[in-house]
LUMBAKOL-590421 format. One record per residue (C-alpha): y, x, z; residue in three letters; residue number from 1. Coordinates in steps of 0.25 Angstrom, whole numbers, plus 5000, padded with zeros to 4 digits. Example, Ala and Ser with C-alpha at 12.3 -4.5 7.8 and 13.67 -1.06 7.14 Angstrom:
(rec (4982, 5049, 5031), ala, 1)
(rec (4996, 5055, 5029), ser, 2)
***
This chain:
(rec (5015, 4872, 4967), unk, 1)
(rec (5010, 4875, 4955), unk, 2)
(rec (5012, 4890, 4947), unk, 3)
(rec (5012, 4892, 4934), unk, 4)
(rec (5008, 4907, 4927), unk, 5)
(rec (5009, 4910, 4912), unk, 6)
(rec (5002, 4922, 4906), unk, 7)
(rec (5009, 4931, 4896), unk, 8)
(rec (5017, 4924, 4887), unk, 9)
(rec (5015, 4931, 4873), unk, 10)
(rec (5026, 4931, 4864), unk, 11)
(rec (5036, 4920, 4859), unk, 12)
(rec (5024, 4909, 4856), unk, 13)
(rec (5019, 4912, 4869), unk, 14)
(rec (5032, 4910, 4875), unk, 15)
(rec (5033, 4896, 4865), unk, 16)
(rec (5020, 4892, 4869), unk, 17)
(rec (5024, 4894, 4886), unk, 18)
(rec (5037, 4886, 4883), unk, 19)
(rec (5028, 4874, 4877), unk, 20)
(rec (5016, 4874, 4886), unk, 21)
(rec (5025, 4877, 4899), unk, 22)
(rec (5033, 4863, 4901), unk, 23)
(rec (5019, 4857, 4898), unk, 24)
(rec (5011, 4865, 4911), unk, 25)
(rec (5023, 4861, 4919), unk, 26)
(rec (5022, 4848, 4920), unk, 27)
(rec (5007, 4848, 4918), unk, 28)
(rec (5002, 4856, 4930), unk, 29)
(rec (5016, 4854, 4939), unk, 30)
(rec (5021, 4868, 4939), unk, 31)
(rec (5031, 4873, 4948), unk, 32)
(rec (5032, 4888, 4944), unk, 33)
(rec (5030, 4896, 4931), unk, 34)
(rec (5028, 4910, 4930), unk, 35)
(rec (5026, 4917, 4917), unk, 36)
(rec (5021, 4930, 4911), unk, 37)
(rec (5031, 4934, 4898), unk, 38)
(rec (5030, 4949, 4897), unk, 39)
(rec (5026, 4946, 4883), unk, 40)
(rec (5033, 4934, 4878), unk, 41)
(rec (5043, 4943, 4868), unk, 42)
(rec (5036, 4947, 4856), unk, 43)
(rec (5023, 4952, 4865), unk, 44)
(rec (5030, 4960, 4875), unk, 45)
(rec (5040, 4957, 4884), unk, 46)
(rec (5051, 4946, 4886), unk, 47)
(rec (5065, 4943, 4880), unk, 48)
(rec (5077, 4936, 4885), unk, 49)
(rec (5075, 4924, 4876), unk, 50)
(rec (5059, 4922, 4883), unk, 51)
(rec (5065, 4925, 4895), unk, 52)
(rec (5074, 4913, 4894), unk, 53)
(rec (5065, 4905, 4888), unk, 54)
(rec (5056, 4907, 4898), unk, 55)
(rec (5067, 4903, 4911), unk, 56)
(rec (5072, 4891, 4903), unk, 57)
(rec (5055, 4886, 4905), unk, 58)
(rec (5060, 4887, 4920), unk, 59)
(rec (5049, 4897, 4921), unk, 60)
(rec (5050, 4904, 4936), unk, 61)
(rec (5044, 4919, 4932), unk, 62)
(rec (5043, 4927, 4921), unk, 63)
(rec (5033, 4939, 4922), unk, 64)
(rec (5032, 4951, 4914), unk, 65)
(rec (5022, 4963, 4914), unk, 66)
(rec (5020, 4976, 4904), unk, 67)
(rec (5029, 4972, 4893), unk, 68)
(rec (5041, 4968, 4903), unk, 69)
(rec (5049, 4978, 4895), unk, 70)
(rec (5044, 4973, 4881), unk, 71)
(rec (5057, 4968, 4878), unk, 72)
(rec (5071, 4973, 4880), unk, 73)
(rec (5077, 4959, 4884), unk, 74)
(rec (5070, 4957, 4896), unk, 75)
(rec (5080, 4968, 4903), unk, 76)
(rec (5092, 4959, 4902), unk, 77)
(rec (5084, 4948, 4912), unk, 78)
(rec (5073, 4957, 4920), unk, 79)
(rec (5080, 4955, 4932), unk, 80)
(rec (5079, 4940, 4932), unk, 81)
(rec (5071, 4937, 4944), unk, 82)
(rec (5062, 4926, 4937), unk, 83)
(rec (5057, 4938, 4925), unk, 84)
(rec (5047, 4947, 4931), unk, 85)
(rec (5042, 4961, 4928), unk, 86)
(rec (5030, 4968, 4935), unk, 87)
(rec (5034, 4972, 4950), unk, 88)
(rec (5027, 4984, 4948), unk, 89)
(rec (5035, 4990, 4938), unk, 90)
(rec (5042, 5003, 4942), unk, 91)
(rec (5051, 5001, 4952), unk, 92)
(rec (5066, 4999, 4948), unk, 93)
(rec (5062, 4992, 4937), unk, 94)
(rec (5073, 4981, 4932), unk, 95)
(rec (5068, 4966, 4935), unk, 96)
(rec (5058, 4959, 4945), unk, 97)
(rec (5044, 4960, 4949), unk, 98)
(rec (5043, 4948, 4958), unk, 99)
(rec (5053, 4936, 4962), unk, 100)
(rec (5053, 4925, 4971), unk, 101)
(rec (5054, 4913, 4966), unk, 102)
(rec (5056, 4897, 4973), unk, 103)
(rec (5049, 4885, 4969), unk, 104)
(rec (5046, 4872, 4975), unk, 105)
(rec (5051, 4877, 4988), unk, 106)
(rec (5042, 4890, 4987), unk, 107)
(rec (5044, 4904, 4985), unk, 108)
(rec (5036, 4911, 4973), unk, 109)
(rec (5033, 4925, 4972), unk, 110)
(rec (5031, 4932, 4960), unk, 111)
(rec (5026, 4945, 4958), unk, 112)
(rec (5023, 4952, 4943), unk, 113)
(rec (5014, 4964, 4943), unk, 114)
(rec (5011, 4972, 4932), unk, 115)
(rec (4995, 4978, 4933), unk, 116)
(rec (4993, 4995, 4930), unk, 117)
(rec (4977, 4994, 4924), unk, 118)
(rec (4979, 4997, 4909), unk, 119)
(rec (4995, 4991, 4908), unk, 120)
(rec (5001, 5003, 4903), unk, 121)
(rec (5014, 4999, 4912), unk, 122)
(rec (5019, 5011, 4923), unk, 123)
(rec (5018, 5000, 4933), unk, 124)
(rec (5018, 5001, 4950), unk, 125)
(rec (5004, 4999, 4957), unk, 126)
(rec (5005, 4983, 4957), unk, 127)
(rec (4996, 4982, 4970), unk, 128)
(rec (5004, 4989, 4979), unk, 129)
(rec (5018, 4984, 4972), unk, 130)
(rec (5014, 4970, 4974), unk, 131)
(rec (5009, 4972, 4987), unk, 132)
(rec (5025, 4975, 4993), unk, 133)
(rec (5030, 4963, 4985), unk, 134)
(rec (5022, 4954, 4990), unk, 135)
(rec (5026, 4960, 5004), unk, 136)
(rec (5039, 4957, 5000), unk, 137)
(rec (5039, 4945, 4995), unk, 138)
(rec (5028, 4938, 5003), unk, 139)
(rec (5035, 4931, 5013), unk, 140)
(rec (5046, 4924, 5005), unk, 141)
(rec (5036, 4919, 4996), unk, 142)
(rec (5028, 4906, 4998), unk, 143)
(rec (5017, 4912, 4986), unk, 144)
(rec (5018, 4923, 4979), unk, 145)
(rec (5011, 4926, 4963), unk, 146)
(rec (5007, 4938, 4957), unk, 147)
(rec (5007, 4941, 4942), unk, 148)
(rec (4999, 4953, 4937), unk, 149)
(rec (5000, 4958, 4924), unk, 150)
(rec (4989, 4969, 4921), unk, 151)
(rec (4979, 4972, 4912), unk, 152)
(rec (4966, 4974, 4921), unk, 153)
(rec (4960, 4962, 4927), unk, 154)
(rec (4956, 4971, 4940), unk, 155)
(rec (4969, 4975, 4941), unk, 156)
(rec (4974, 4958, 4943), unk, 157)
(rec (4961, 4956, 4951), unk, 158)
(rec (4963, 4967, 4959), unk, 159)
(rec (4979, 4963, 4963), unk, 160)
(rec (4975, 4947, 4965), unk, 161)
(rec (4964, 4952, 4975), unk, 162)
(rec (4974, 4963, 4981), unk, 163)
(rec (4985, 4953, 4985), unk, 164)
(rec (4976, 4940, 4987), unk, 165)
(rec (4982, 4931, 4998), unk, 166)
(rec (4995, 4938, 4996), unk, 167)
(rec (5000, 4930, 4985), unk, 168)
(rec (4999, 4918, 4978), unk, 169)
(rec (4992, 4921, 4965), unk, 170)
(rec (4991, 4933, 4956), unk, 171)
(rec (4989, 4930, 4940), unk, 172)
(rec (4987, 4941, 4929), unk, 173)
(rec (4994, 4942, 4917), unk, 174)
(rec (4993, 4952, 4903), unk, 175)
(rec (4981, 4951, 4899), unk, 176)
(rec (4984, 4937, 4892), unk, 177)
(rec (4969, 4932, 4895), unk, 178)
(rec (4968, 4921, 4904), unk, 179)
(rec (4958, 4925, 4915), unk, 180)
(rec (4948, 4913, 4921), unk, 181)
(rec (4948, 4920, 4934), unk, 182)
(rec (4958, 4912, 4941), unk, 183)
(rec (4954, 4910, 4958), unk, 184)
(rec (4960, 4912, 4972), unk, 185)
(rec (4958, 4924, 4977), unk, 186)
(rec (4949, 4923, 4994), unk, 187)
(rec (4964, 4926, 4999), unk, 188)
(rec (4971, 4917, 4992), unk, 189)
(rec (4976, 4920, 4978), unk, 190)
(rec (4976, 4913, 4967), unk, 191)
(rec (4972, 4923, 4955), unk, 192)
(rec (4970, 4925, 4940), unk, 193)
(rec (4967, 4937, 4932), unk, 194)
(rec (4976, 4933, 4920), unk, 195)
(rec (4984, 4921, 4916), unk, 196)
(rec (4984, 4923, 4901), unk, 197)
(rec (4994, 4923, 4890), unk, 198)
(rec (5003, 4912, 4883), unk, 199)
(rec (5001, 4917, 4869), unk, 200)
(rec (4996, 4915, 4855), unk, 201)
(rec (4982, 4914, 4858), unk, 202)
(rec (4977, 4919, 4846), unk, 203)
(rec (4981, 4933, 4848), unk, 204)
(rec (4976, 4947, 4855), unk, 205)
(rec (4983, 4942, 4870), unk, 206)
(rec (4995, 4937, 4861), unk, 207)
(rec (4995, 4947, 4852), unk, 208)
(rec (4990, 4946, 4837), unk, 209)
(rec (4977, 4947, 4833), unk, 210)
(rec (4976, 4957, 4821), unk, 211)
(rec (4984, 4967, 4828), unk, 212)
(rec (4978, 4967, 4840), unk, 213)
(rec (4963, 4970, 4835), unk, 214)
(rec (4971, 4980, 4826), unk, 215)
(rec (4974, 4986, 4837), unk, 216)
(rec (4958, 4988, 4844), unk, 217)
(rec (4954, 4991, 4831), unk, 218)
(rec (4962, 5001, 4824), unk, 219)
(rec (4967, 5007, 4840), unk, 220)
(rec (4982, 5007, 4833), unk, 221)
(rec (4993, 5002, 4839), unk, 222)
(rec (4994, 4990, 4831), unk, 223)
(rec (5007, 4983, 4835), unk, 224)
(rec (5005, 4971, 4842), unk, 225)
(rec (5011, 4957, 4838), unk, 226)
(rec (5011, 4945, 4845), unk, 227)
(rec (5000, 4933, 4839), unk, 228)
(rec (5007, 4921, 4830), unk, 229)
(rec (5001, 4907, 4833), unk, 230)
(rec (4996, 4897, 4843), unk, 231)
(rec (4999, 4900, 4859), unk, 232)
(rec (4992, 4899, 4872), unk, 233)
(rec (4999, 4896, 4886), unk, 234)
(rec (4992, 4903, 4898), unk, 235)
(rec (4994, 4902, 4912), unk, 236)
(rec (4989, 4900, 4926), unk, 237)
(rec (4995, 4888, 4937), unk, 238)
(rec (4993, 4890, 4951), unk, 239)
(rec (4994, 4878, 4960), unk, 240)
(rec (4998, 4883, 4974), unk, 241)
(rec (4998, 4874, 4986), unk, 242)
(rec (5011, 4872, 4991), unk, 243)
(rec (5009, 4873, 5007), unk, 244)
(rec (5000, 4886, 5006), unk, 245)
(rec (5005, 4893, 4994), unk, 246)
(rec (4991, 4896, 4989), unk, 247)
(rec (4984, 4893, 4976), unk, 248)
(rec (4977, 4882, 4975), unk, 249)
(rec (4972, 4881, 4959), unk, 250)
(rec (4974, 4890, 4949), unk, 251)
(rec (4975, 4885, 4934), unk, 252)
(rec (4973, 4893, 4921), unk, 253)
(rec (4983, 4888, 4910), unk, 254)
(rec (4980, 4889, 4893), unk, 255)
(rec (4987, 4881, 4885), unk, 256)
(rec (4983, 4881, 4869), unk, 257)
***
């Protein structure tokens, strides 16, 4: 079975760019399921109805979120659909889902979003000890189980893959929009990577414009932020799992120009 995860998707080009290049890295690489990351695929921060349906009618299996969850009004109408996920770790009675369970190819796939504290400015539970009871929960109705963290500090993602190692399938990082070349299997058995990247303009400040976004170092006023005009970049990560032992066998790094 092969796993496909997409970093950040910024903006409508990003979500334009996604729909292109998504069909081709199906047939390419064989993929059987598709999760991606589109907290900031309206206008910079957040999601609407229209992305969301554009997204389901892709036949993608998650959607994920993470700090700008709430970026847009919209998303309030459909949060409790089980294929839209926001960080688990959110306070508890929070409206929508954390994690899901999901079928493919005969095999049960967990999923659980998690939102880092280092630096993210989000009131968030401690995400160690809230994944720890979901996976207790979800473990044994689970043939493999992933693990999406989206957080600032790098130490932070190392630390969690290292603290769940050979309890779940894979933990990927999200937000930083830089692709990480640190991809590996942990000595217990995950498959790890410390950051999947973005699918954005890619001549931008993580997606966003350029000038703005050095006004904003230079001057230390709260320029307003806008999104980058121009030429996208798709960025993702396949895991190839091995079907008997639900373990990854090869990890893959995505970018597409």
């Amino acid at each position: 079975m092969k796993v496909l995860t997409i970093g950040d998707i910024v903006g409508e080009n990003g979500v334009k760019k996604f729909k292109e290049e998504l069909p081709k890295i199906r047939k390419e690489y064989n993929i059987d399921f598709v999760i991606v990351n589109a907290e900031n695929s309206a206008g910079g921060m957040g999601i609407t109805t229209k992305i969301f349906n554009d997204l389901l009618n892709l036949d993608v299996d998650v959607i994920t979120m993470g700090n700008h969850t709430w970026g847009k009004k919209d998303i309030f109408a459909f949060a409790d659909n089980p294929i839209l996920l926001r960080p688990a770790n959110y306070s508890k009675g929070v409206v929508g889902h954390g994690y899901g369970i999901y079928n493919c190819n005969g095999k049960k796939i967990g999923v659980i979003d998690l939102i880092g504290r280092t630096d993210m400015n989000v009131l968030s539970d401690n995400p160690f000890t809230k994944v720890t009871k979901i996976i207790e929960k979800i473990e044994d109705s689970c043939d493999m189980i992933f693990v999406e963290i989206h957080a600032e500090a790098t130490a932070e993602k190392i630390a969690m893959a290292n603290y769940i190692d050979g309890k779940v399938t894979a933990v990927y990082g999200t937000h930083t929009h830089i692709q990480t070349a640190d991809e590996r299997i942990l000595p217990k058995g995950t498959a790890y990577i410390t950051d999947i990247g973005m699918t954005g303009p890619i001549n931008s400040v993580i997606g966003m414009d350029i000038e703005a976004s050095i006004k904003r170092f230079v001057t230390s006023l709260p320029e307003r932020y806008k999104l980058a005009d121009g030429e996208c970049m798709l960025n993702g990560c396949i895991f190839d799992i091995d079907d008997e032992s639900c373990r990854v066998l090869n990890i893959d790094r995505i970018i597409r120009k």
